[in-house]
VOBA-1610 file (N, C-alpha, C; in pm, whole numbers, padded with zeros to 5 digits, always signed):
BEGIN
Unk-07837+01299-08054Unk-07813+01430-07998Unk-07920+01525-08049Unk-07979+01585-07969Unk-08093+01681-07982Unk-08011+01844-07998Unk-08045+01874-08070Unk-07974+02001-08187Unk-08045+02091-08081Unk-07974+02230-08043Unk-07986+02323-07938Unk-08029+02412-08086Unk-08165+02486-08025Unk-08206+02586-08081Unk-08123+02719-08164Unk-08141+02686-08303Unk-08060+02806-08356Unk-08032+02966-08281Unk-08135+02980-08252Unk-08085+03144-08182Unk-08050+03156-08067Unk-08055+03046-07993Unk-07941+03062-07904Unk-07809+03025-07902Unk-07802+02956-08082Unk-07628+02971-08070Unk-07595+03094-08182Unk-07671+03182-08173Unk-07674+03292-08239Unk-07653+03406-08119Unk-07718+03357-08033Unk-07714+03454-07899Unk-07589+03392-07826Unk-07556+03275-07801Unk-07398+03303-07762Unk-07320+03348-07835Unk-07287+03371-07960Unk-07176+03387-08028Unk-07179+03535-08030Unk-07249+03607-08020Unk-07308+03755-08010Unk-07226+03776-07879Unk-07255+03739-07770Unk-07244+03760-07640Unk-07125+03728-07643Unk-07030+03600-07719Unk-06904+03610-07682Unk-06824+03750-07740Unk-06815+03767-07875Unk-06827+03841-07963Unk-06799+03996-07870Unk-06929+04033-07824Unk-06931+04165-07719Unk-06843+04155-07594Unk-06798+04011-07566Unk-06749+03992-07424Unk-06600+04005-07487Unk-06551+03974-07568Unk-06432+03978-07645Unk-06368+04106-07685Unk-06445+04224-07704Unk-06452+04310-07769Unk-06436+04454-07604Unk-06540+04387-07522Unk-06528+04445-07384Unk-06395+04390-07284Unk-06304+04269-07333Unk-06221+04230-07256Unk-06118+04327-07305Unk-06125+04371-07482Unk-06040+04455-07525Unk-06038+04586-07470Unk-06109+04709-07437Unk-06166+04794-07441Unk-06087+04775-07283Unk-06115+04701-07189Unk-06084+04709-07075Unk-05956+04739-07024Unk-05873+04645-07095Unk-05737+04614-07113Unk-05684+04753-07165Unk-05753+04851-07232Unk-05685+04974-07322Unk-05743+05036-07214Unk-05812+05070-07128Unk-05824+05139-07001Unk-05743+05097-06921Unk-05696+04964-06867Unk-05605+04957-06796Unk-05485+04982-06800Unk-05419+04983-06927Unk-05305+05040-06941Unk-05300+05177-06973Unk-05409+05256-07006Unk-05390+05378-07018Unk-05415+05464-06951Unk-05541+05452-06876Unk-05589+05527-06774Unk-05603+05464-06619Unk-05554+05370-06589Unk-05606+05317-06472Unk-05442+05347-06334Unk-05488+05339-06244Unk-05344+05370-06130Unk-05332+05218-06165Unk-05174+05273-06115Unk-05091+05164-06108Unk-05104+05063-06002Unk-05203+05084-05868Unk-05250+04969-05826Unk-05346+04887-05862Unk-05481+04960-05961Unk-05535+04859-06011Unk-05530+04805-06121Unk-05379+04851-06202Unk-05407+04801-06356Unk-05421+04665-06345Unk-05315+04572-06271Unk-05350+04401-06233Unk-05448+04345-06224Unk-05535+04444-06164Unk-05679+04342-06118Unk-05765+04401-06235Unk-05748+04504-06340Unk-05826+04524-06460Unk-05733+04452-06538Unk-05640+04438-06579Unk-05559+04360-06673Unk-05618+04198-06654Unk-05651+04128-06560Unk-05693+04010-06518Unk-05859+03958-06515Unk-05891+04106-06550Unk-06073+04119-06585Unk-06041+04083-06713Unk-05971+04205-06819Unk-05973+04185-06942Unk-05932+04051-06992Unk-05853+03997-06939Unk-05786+03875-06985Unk-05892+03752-06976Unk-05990+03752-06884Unk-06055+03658-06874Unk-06217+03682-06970Unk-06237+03816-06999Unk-06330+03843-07067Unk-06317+03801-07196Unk-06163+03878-07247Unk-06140+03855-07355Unk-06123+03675-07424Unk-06077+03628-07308Unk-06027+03486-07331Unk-06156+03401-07345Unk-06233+03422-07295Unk-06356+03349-07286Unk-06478+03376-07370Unk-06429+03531-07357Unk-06539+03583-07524Unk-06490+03518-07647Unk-06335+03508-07682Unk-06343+03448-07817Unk-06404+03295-07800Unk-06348+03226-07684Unk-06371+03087-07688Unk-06550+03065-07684Unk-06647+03146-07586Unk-06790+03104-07654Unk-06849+03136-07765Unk-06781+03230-07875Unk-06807+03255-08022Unk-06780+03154-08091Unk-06673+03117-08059Unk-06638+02974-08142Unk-06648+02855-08069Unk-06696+02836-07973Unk-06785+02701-07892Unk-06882+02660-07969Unk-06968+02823-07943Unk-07131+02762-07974Unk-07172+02736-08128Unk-07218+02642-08138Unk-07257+02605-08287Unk-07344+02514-08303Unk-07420+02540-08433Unk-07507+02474-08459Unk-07504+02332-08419Unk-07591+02241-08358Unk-07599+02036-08364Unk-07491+02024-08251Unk-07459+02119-08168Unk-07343+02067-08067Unk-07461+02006-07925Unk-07395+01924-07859Unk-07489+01866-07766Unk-07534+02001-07600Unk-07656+01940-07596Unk-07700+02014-07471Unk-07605+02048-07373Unk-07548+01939-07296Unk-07435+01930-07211Unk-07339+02076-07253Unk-07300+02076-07369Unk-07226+02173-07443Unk-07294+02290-07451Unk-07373+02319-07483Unk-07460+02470-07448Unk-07470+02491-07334Unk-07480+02407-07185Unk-07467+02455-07095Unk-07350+02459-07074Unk-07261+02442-07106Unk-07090+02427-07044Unk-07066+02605-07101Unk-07147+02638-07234Unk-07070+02780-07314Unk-07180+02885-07158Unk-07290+02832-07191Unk-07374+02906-07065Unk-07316+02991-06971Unk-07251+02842-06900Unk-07148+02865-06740Unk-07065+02920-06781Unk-06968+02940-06865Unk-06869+03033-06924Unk-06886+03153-06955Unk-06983+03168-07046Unk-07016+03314-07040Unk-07086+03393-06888Unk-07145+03305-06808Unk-07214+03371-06734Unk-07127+03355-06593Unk-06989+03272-06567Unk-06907+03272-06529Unk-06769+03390-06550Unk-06748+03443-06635Unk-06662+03513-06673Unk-06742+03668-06662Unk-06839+03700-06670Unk-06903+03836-06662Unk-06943+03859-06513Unk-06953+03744-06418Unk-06938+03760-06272Unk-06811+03795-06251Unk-06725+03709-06301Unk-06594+03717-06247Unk-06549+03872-06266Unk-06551+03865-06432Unk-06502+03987-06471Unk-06538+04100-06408Unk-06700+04141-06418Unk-06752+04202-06358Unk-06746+04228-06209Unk-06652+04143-06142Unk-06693+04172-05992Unk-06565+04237-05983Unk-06450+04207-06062Unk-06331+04260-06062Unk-06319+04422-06139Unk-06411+04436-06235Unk-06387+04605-06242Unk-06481+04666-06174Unk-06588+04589-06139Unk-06677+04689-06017Unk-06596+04707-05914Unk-06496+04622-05855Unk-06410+04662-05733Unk-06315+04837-05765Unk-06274+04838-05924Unk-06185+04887-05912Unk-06285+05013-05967Unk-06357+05003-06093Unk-06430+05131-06134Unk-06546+05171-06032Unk-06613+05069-05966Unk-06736+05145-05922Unk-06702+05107-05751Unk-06552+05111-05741Unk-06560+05120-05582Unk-06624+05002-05487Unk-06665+04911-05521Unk-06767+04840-05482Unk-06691+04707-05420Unk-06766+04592-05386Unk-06688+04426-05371Unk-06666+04354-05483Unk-06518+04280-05469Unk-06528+04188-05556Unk-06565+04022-05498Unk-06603+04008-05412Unk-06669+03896-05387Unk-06727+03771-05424Unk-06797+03848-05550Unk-06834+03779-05631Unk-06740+03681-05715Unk-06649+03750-05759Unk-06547+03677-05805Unk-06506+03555-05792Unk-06511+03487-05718Unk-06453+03346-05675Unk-06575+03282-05762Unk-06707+03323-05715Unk-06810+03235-05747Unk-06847+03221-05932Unk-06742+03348-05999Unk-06728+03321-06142Unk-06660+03261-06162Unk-06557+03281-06089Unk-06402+03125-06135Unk-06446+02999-06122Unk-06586+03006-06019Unk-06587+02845-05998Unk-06714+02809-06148Unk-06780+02912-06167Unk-06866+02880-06324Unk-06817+02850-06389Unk-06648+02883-06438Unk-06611+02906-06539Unk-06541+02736-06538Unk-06468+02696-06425Unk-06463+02598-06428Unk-06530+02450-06461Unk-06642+02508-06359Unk-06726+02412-06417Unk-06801+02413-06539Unk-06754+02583-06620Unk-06831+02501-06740Unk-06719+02465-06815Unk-06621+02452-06821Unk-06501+02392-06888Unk-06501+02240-06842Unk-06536+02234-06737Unk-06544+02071-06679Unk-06686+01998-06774Unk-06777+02069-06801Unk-06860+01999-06860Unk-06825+02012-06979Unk-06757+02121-07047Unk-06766+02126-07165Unk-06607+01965-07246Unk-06538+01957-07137Unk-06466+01821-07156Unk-06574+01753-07147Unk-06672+01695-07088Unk-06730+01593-07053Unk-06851+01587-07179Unk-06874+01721-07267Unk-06959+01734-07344Unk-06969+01579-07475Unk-06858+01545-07492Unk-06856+01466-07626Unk-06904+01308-07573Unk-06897+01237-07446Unk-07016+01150-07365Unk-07153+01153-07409Unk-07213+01259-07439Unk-07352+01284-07491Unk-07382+01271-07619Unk-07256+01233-07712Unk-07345+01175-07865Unk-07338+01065-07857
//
């Protein structure tokens, strides 16, 4: 197994870290300030930010296999579509469209990240 470059598991754990921290932050807007039609679809941003920020902080780590850095990849960059397409609908008025196409990142990086331990 070929050891994934230290600072980029310095740079995921950062990024989960902030994504964890922004799933929180979201969630305390949604219940405090948000109408009561969109707290659901911000409550369901936060939940997936938050859920996925702690899990690529503690994914990424030093000597874990390639396969596995891309699986935290698709997760993080799966969950900030998702997330993101879901409070742009509700804060910036905009589409959430995008959305589906983060659920399906997120999946698939959970699908690789099972399949990750094949590669030592």
């Amino acid at each position: 197994m070929k050891a994934v470059p230290a600072p980029l598991v310095r740079w995921l754990r950062a990024k989960g870290a902030l994504m964890a921290g922004a799933g929180v932050a979201l969630a305390a807007y949604a219940f405090h300030a948000a109408a009561d039609a969109d707290r659901a679809v911000l409550q369901a941003a936060a939940v997936m930010a938050f859920g996925h920020g702690v899990a690529i902080a503690a994914l990424a780590r030093p000597r874990m296999p390639r396969v596995a850095a891309l699986a935290v990849g698709l997760l993080l960059a799966g969950s900030l579509v998702f997330a993101g397409a879901l409070a742009w609908r509700v804060l910036g008025g905009g589409s959430s469209a995008a959305a589906p196409f983060g659920g399906g990142m997120m999946i698939l990086g959970w699908l690789l990240y099972a399949a990750s331990p094949l590669e030592d």
